[in-house]
ROBA-339104 format. One line per field, with one value per residue (C-alpha): chain; x, z, y. Coordinates in pm, 1 decimal, decimal comma. Layout:
REM ROBA-339104
kette: (A  ...) .
x: (X  ...) .
z: (Z  ...) .
y: (Y  ...) .
END
This chain:
REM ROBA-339104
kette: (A  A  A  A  A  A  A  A  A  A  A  A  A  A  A  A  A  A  A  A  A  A  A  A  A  A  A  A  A  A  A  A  A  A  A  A  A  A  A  A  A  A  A  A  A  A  A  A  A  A  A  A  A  A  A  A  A  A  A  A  A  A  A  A  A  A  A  A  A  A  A  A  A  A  A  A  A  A  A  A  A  A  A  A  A  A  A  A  A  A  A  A  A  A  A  A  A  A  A  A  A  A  A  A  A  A  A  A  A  A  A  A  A  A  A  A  A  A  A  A  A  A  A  A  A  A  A  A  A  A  A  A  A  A  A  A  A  A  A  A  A  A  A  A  A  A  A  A  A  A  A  A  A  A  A  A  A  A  A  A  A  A  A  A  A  A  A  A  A  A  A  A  A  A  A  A  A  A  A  A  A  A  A  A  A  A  A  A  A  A  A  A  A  A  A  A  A  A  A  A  A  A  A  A  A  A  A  A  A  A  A  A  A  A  A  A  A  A  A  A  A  A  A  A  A  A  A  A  A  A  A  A  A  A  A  A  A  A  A  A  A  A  A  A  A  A  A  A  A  A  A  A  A  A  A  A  A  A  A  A  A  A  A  A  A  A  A  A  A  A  A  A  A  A  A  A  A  A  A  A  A  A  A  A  A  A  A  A  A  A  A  A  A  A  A  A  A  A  A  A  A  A  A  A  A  A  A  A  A  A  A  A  A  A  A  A  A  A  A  A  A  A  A  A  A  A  A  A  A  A  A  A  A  A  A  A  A  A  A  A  A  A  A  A  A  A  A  A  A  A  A  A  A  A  A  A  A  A  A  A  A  A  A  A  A  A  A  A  A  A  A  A  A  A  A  A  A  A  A  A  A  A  A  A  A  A  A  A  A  A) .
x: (16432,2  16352,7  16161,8  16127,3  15989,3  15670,5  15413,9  15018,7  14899,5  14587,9  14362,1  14367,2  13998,3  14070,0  14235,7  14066,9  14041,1  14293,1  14585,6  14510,4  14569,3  14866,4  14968,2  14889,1  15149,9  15427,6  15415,9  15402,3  15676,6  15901,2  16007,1  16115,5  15773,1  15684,7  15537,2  15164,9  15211,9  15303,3  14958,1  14654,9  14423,2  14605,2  14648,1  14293,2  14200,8  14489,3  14446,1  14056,3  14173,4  14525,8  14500,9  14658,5  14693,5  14757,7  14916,2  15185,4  15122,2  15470,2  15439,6  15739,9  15585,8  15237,8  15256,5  15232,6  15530,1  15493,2  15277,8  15405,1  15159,3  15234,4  15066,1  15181,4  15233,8  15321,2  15570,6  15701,0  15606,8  15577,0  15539,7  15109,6  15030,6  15348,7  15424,8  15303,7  15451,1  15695,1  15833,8  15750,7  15866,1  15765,3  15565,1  15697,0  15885,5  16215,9  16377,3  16133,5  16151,2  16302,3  16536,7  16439,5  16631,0  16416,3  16090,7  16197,6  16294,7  15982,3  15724,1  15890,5  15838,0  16054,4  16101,5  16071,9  16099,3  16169,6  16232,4  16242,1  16266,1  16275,9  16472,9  16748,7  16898,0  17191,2  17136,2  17044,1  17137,8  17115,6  16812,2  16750,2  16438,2  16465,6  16235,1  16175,9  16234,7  15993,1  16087,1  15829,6  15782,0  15672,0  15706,8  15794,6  16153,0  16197,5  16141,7  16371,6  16688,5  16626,8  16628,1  16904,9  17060,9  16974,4  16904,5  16915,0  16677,2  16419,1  16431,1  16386,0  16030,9  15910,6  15928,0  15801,8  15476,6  15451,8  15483,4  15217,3  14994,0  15049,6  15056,7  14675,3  14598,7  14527,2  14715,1  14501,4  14556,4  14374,3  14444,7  14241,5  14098,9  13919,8  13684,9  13668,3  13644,1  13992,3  14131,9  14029,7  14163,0  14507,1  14539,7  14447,2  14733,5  14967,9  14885,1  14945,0  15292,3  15339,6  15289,3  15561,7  15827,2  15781,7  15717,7  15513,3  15152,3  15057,5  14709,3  14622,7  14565,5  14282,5  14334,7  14559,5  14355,2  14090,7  14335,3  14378,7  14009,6  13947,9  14212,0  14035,7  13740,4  13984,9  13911,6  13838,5  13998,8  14208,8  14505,2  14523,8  14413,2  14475,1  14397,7  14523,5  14587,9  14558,1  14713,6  14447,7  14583,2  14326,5  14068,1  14283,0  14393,0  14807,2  14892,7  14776,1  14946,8  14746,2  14949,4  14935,6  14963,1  14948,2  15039,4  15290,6  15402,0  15274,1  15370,0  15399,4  15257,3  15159,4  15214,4  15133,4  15134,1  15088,0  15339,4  15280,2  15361,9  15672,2  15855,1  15660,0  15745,3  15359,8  15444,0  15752,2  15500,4  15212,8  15478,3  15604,0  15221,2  15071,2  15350,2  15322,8  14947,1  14993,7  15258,8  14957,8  14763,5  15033,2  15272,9  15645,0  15777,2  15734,8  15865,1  15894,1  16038,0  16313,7  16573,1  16620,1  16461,1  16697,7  16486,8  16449,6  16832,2  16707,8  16402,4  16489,9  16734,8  16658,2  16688,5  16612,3  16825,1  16612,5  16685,8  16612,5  16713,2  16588,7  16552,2  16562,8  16552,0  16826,0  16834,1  16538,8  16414,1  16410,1  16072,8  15836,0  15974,0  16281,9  16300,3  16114,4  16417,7  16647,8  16448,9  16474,7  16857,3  16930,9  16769,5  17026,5  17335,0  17644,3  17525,1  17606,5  17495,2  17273,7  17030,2  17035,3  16898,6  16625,9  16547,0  16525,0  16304,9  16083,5  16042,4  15907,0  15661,6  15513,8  15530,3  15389,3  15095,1  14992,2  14837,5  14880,2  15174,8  15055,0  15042,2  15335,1  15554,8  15384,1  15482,1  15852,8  15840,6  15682,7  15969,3  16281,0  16120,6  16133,0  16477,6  16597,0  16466,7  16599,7  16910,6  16856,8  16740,9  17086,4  17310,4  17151,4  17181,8  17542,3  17644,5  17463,5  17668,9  17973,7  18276,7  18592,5  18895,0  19287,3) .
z: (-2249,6  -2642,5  -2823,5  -2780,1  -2474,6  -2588,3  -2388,7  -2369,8  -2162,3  -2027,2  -1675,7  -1346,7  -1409,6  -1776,8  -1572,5  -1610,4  -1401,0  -1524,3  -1529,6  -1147,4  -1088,4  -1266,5  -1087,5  -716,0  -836,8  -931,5  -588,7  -436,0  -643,7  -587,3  -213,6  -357,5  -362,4  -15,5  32,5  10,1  -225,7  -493,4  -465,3  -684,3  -453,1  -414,2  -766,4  -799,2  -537,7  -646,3  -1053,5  -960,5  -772,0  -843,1  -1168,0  -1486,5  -1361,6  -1574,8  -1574,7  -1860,4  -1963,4  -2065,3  -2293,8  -2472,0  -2745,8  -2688,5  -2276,3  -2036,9  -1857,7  -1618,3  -1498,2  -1402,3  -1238,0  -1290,5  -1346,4  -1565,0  -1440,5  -1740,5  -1937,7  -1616,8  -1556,8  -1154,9  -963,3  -937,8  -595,6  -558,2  -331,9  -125,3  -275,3  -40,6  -284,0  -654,7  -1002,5  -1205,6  -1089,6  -1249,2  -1207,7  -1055,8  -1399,6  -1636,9  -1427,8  -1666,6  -1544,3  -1514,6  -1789,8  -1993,9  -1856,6  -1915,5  -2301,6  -2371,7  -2203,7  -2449,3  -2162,3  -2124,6  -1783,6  -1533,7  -1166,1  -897,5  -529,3  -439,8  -731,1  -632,5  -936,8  -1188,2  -1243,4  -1313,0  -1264,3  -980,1  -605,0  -346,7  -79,0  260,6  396,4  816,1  898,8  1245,9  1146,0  1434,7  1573,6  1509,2  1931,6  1873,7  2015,5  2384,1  2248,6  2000,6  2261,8  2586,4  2293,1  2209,9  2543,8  2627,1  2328,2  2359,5  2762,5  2818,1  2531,6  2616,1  2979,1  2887,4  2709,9  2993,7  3184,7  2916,9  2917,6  3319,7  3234,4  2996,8  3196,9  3526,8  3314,3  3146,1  3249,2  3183,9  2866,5  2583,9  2227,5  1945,2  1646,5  1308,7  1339,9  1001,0  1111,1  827,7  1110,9  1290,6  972,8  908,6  1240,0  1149,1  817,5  985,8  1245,9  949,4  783,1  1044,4  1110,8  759,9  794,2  1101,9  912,0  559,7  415,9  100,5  204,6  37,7  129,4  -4,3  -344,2  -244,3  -433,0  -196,4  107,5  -86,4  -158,0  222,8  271,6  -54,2  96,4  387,6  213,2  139,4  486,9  363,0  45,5  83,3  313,9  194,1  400,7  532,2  915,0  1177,1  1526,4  1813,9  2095,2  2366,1  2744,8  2969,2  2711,1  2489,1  2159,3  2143,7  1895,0  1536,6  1226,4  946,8  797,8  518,9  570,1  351,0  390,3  675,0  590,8  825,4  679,6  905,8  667,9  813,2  1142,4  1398,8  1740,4  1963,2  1939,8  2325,3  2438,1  2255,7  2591,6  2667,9  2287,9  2186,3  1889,8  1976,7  2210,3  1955,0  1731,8  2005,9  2114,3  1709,3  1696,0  2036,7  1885,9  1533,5  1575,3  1764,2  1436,5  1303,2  1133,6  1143,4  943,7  1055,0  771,0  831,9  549,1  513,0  727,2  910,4  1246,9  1501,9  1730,4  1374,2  1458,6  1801,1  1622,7  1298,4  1262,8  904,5  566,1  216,5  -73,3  -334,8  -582,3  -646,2  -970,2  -1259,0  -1616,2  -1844,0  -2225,2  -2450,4  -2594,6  -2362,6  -2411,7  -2132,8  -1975,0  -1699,5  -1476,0  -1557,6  -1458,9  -1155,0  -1047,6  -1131,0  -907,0  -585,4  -700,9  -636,7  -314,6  -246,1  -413,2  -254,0  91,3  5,8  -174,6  148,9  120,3  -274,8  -232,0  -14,4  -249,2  -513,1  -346,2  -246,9  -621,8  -665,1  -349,3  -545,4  -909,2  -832,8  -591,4  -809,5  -1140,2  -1286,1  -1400,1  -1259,1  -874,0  -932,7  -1052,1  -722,0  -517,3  -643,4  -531,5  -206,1  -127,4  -245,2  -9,1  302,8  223,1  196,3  454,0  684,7  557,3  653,8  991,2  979,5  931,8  1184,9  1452,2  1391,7  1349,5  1678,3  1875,6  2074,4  1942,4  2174,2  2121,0  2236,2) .
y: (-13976,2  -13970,9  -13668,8  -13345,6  -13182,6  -12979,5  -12749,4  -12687,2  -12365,1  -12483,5  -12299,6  -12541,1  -12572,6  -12740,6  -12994,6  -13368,9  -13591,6  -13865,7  -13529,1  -13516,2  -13876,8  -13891,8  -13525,1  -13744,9  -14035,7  -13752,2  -13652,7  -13959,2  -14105,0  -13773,5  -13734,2  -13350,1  -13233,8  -13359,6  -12986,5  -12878,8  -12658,1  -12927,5  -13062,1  -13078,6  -12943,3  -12599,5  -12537,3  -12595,2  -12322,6  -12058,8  -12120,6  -11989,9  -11700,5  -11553,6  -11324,3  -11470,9  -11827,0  -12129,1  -12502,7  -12519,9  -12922,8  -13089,3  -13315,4  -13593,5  -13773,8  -13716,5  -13843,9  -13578,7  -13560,0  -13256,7  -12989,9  -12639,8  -12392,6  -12020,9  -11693,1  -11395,1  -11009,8  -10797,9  -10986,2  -11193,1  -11558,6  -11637,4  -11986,7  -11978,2  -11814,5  -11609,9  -11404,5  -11660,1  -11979,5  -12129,9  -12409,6  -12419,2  -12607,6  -12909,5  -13169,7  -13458,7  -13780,8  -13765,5  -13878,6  -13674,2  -13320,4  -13030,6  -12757,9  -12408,0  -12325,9  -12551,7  -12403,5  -12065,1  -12140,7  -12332,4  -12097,1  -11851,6  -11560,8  -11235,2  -11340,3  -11603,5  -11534,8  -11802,6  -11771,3  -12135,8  -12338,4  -12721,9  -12899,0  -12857,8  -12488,2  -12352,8  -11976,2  -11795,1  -11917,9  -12155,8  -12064,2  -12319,7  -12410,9  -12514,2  -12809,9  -13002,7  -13359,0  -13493,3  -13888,4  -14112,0  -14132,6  -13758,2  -13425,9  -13490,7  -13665,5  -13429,6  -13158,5  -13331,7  -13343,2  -12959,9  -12861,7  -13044,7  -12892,7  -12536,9  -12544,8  -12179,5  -12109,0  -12336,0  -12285,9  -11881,9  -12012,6  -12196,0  -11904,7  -11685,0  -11929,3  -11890,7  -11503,5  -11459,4  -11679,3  -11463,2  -11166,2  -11219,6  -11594,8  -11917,0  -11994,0  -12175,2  -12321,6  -12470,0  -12607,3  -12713,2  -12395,8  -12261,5  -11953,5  -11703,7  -11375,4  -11534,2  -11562,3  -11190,8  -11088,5  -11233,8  -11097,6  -10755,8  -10798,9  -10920,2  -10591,1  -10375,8  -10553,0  -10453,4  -10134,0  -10095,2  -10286,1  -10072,2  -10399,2  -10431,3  -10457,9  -10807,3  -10848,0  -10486,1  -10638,8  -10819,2  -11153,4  -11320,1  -11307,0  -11450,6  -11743,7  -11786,9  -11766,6  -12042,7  -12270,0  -12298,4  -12471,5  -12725,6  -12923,6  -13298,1  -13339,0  -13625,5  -13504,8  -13196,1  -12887,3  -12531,7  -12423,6  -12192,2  -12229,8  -11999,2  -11921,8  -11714,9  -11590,3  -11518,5  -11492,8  -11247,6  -11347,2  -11326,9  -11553,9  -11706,0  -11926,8  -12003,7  -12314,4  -12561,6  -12930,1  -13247,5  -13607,6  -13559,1  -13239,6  -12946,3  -12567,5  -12291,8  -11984,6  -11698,4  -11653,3  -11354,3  -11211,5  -10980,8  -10685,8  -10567,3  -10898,8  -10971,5  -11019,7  -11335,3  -11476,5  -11543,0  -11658,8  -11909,7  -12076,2  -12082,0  -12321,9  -12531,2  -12567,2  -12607,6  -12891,2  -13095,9  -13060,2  -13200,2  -13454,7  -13616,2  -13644,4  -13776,9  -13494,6  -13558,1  -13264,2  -12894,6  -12661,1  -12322,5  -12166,7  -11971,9  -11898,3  -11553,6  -11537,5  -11630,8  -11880,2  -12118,6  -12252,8  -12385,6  -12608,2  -12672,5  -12983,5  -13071,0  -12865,6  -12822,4  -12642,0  -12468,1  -12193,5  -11834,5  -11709,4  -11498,5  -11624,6  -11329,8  -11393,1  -11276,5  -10888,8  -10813,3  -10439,2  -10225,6  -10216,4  -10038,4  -10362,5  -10273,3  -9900,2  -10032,4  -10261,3  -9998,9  -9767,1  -10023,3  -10082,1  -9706,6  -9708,8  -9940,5  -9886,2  -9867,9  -9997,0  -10401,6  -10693,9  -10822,1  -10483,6  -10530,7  -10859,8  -10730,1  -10467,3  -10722,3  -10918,2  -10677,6  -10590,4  -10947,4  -10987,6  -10597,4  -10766,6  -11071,8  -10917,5  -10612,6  -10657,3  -10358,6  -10206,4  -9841,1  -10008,6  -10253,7  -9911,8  -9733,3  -10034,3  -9974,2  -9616,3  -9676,9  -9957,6  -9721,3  -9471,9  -9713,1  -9800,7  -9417,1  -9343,6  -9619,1  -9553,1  -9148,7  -9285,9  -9522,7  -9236,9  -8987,7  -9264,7  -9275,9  -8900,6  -8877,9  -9134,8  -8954,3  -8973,9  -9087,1  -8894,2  -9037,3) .
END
């Protein structure tokens, strides 16, 4: 590669049309950016919605050589959409793609924040994505080797299916699903899950369950698309995923369930279900996210390493974001590096969601809050247990 890499800050709408062709043949040509979020078609929808949004342009002696959506809060530079961006970095050639370390220096920014960076890096950490790899003879051999693998687990679904459907009955499910009031209805039962967990609240800000709602008017452009499926027992509702899919890539997003009829596993069955389903349109690889949840080990048989990290630039001044981190990091000092993590990621699902620095900095209190007082709760649990003497 000759020149000098250089950079244009344009908005997704500034976009022409010969940039999105030559975005389509980066995918296609890199087998890294397989997921839906590296397409066109989503930038499109979330550079229109998400505050602060724009398309950094790379450019080597006057070709474009990459594109790299983003959006700003205060002086931090976020992959476009996050929170709720699963995979993010350059799209670009395989040869042509620059590191993060490159990105950060040429968008000049006092920070850049990644949670799964796909491409070079050399700070931060290593992060795995679980996929089902599907056979191309489709779900029912995919399914006869996991049971055979995991017997015992799958076995306990089957009856959890016969449960629910004795329970409430018949047992129903659709998929391709893209009804604005079900879509509602699941970002309501998201929110309330929220709420039990202490975990940040990401639809309160308003703009992201717009997103969900605009990527749902995707339906028919090219293979790109956004749906839910649903999961109904006896006419109730237990179960819904709103997903992502592209090419042959199918994203599990956000998925939800009943909390009263956790014992049956809802929202297990919904997947196994949305993916017998889908592989019969032709989808071969499942992706759902992150590690975590224990039933992912008994589907998943495929993976993908990305990066978290976070690029700060040199001799940066201490700053409202700052005293924000440092008021998650006492909520969690001295209890391990596993809750600091959490508490540092928390900070970026309230940076990247709020838009102010008043309700980003009351985000940071609220969080440090549900971690003392976990911890409170924690500690009482344990000075209550009896104590055996010799």
């Amino acid at each position: 590669m000759s020149g000098s890499l250089k950079v244009e800050i344009i908005k997704a709408d500034e976009l022409t049309p010969a940039d999105i062709d030559l975005w389509r043949a980066m995918v296609d040509g890199n087998p890294d950016l397989a997921s839906p979020y590296f397409r066109p078609e989503f930038t499109q929808v979330a550079g229109a919605i998400s505050p602060q949004a724009a398309v950094a342009v790379f450019q080597r002696a006057g070709s474009i050589v990459g594109f790299f959506p983003h959006q700003r809060r205060g002086g931090t530079i976020q992959p476009l959409a996050a929170p709720m961006n699963d995979y993010h970095g350059v799209i670009a050639h395989a040869c042509q793609t620059p590191s993060l370390e490159q990105v950060a220096g040429l968008l000049d920014a006092p920070r850049l924040r990644v949670g799964a960076w796909v491409g070079q890096a050399v700070q931060g950490e290593d992060r795995e994505t679980l996929m089902v790899s599907m056979p191309e003879s489709g779900y029912g051999d995919w399914y006869a080797e996991r049971r055979q693998t995991w017997g015992k687990y799958y076995k306990d679904k089957e009856r959890a299916r016969r449960s629910l459907a004795s329970e409430l009955g018949e047992v129903r499910v659709e998929r391709n699903l893209r009804d604005p009031a079900l879509l509602d209805q699941l970002i309501g039962l998201k929110r309330d899950q929220y709420r039990r967990t202490g975990r940040h609240d990401i639809f309160d800000c308003g703009w992201t369950a717009d997103l969900l709602h605009g990527l749902l008017q995707t339906h028919g452009q090219d293979d790109f698309g956004a749906s839910m499926a649903a999961m109904w027992a006896g006419g109730k509702l237990v179960a819904v995923e709103y997903s992502l899919h592209a090419g042959d890539r199918y994203h599990f997003w956000f998925p939800v369930y009943e909390p009263s009829l956790a014992r049956c596993s809802p929202g297990i069955l919904l997947s196994m279900d949305t993916m017998r389903l889908a592989s019969d349109a032709g989808y071969r690889v499942f992706d759902f996210g992150f590690g975590g949840e224990g039933y992912k080990k008994y589907f998943c048989n495929r993976s993908q390493t990305v990066r978290e990290a976070l690029v700060m630039r040199p001799g940066l001044a201490t700053g409202l974001s700052n005293a924000a981190v440092g008021i998650l990091n006492t909520a969690g000092k001295s209890r391990g590096d596993r809750l600091r993590t959490s508490m540092r990621r928390r900070w970026a699902a309230i940076e990247a969601c709020e838009t102010t620095p008043v309700s980003r900095f009351r985000g940071a209190l609220g969080a440090a809050q549900v971690a003392l007082n976990k911890g409170a709760e924690r500690t009482a649990e344990r000075l209550a247990e009896p104590r055996v003497t010799g």
